[in-house]
N, C-alpha and C positions, 0 to 999 in steps of 0.2 A: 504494500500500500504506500502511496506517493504521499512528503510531508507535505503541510502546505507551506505558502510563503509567509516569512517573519513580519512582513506590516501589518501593524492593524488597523489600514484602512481597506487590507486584501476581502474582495468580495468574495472570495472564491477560498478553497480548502478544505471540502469537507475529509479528510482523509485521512486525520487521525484519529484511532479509535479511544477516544475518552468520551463523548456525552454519543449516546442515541438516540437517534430524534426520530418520530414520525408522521408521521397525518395520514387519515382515513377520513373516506367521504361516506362509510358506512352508517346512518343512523343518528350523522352529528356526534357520532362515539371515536375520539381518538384510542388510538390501539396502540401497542405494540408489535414487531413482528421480526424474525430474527431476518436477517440478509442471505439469503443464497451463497451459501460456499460457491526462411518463413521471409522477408523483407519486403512489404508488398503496399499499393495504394490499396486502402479498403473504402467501404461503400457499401451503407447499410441496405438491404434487400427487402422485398414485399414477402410477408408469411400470408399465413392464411391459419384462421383458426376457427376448430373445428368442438362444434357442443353437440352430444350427444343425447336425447331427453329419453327417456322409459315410456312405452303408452301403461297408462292409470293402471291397468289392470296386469301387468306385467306379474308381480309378486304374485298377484290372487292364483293365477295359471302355475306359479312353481306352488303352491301350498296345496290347489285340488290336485296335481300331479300325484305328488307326496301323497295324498291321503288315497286317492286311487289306486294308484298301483303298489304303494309300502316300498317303492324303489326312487332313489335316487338318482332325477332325469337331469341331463344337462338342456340348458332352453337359451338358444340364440336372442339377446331379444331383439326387439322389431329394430330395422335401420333408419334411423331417422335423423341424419345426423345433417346439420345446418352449418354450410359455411359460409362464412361470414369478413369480407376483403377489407383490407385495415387500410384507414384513411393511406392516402396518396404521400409521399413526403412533401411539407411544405418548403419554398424557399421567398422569403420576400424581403427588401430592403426597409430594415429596421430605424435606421439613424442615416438622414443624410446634411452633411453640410459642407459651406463653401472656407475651405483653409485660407490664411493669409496669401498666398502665395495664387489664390485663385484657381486652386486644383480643388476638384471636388471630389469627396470623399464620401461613400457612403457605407454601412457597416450592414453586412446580407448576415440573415437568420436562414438557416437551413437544417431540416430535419434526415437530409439525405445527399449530404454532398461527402464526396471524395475527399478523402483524408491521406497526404502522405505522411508519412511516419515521421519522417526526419524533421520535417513542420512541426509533429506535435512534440516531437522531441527537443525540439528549438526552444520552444512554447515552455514546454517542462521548464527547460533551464534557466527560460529567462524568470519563473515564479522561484525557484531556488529547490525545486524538488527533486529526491533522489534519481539518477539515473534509473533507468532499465531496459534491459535489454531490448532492440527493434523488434525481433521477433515476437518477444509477450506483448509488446505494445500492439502491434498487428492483430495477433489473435483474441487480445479484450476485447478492441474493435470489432473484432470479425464476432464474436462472439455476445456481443453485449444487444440487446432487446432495441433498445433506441440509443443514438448519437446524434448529438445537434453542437449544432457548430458554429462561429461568428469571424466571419471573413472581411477585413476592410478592403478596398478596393477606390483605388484612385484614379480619375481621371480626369485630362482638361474638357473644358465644357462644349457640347456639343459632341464629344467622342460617344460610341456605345458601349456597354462593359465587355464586348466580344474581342477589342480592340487587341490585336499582342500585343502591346505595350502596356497596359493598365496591369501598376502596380499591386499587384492582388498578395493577401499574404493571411496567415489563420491569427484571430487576437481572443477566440475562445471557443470551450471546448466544455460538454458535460456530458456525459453517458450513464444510461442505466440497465441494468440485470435485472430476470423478473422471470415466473413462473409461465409466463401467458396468460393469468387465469385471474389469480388472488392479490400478487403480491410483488413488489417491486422495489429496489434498491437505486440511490442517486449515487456516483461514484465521479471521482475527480474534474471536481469544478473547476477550472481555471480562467482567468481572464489576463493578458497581458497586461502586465503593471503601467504598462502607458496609458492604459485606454480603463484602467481603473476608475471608481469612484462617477462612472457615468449610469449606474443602472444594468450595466451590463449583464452581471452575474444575477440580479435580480431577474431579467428578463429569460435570460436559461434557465433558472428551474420553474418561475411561472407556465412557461412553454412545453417547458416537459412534463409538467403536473398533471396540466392542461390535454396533452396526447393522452397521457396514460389514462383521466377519465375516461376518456373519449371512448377510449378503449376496457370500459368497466373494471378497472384496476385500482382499487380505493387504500387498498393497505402499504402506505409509500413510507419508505424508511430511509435511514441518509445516518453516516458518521460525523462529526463535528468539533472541528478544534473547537477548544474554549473561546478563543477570542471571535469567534462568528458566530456563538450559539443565538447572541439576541439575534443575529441579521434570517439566521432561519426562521427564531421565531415570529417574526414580522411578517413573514411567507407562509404562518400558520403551523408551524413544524411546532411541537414542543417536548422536551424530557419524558418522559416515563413518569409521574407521578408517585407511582411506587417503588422505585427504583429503578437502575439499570437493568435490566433482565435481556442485555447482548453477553455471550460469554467467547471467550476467543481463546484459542490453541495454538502453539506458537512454537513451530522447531526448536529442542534443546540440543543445544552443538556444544 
């Protein structure tokens, strides 16, 4: 797990394991819930997720079976299984304005752009987070449920942002882990410390929050250094009331 960065005006860090935090849209009931335990451009992909319902009478047909015959029948049940295509990845230009210099700058939200590694690894470095290795970094990516991203992008005016010249570069970064189903994990927020202190980091897990309803996922959890607990709680995140109830295991070398 990546540390975060030493300012405390860092919007971003959730990654060390000291408070857990989480929110649920179940019931108006916040919850807790534990987290879910190569060199490549990744690029999150469309799933499909599949509900399977029982007709009413499913059970009643294994219990007259049972009493009928006194033998133990195995019973298919009926196929009814509804799929259901997960919104589209969004990308729209979040922040745009004009720099002193007369270049225009705008900052793109994207729930499904291209990620190279060495970007996000740039990225890492400039927050002061431990290295690691490009290939695990690839495969989080490759592996994680959603990534959304924040791309700034320069251009003189009248250009279009297809232009090859338009300074493009990645200024943030959040992904999350999640069952498909129940439950869901926020994992390494970053925002470039330049571009800090603009709402940034707050707009990445709004956005993600936001998918993951979307997508009937209510049980949302996240790690939190101390010094950004208020900023998540402001996002509706809060402690565990009764305690911390995350436990974690940890190679003894």
């Amino acid at each position: 797990m990546l540390q975060a960065s030493s300012s405390s005006s860092s919007l971003c860090g959730i990654v060390s394991p000291v408070d857990l935090l989480c929110i649920s849209s179940n019931n108006n009931h916040r919850t807790i819930s534990c987290p879910p335990a190569g060199i490549s451009t990744i690029t999150t992909g469309s799933r499909k997720l599949k509900v399977s319902r029982l007709n009413a009478g499913f059970w009643e047909s294994i219990r007259s079976g049972l009493i009928k015959n006194n033998s133990t029948q195995v019973i298919e049940p009926p196929s009814s299984i509804q799929e259901e295509e997960e919104p589209l990845p969004e990308e729209f230009v979040l922040i745009e304005k004009t720099l002193p210099d007369g270049t225009i700058e705008q900052i793109i939200f994207s729930s499904g752009a291209v990620i190279d590694v060495y970007d996000l690894q740039a990225l890492c470095d400039k927050v002061g987070w431990p290295r690691r290795p490009l290939s695990k970094l690839a495969a989080a990516l490759r592996n994680s449920y959603m990534v959304a991203t924040l791309h700034s992008v320069k251009k003189l005016a009248g250009e279009e942002l297809t232009e090859p010249d338009n300074d493009k570069k990645l200024i943030g970064m959040a992904r999350a882990t999640s069952d498909h189903a129940f439950n869901a994990t926020i994992w390494d927020v970053l925002v470039d410390p330049s571009y800090q202190g603009q709402g940034l980091g707050k707009a990445l897990i709004e956005k993600i929050i936001r998918a993951l309803l979307q997508r009937d996922i209510g049980n949302i959890t996240l790690f939190a250094d101390s010094k950004v607990v208020e900023f998540y709680r402001n996002l509706g995140f809060e402690p565990d009331p009764e305690g911390i109830k995350g436990m974690f295991w940890y190679p003894k070398f």
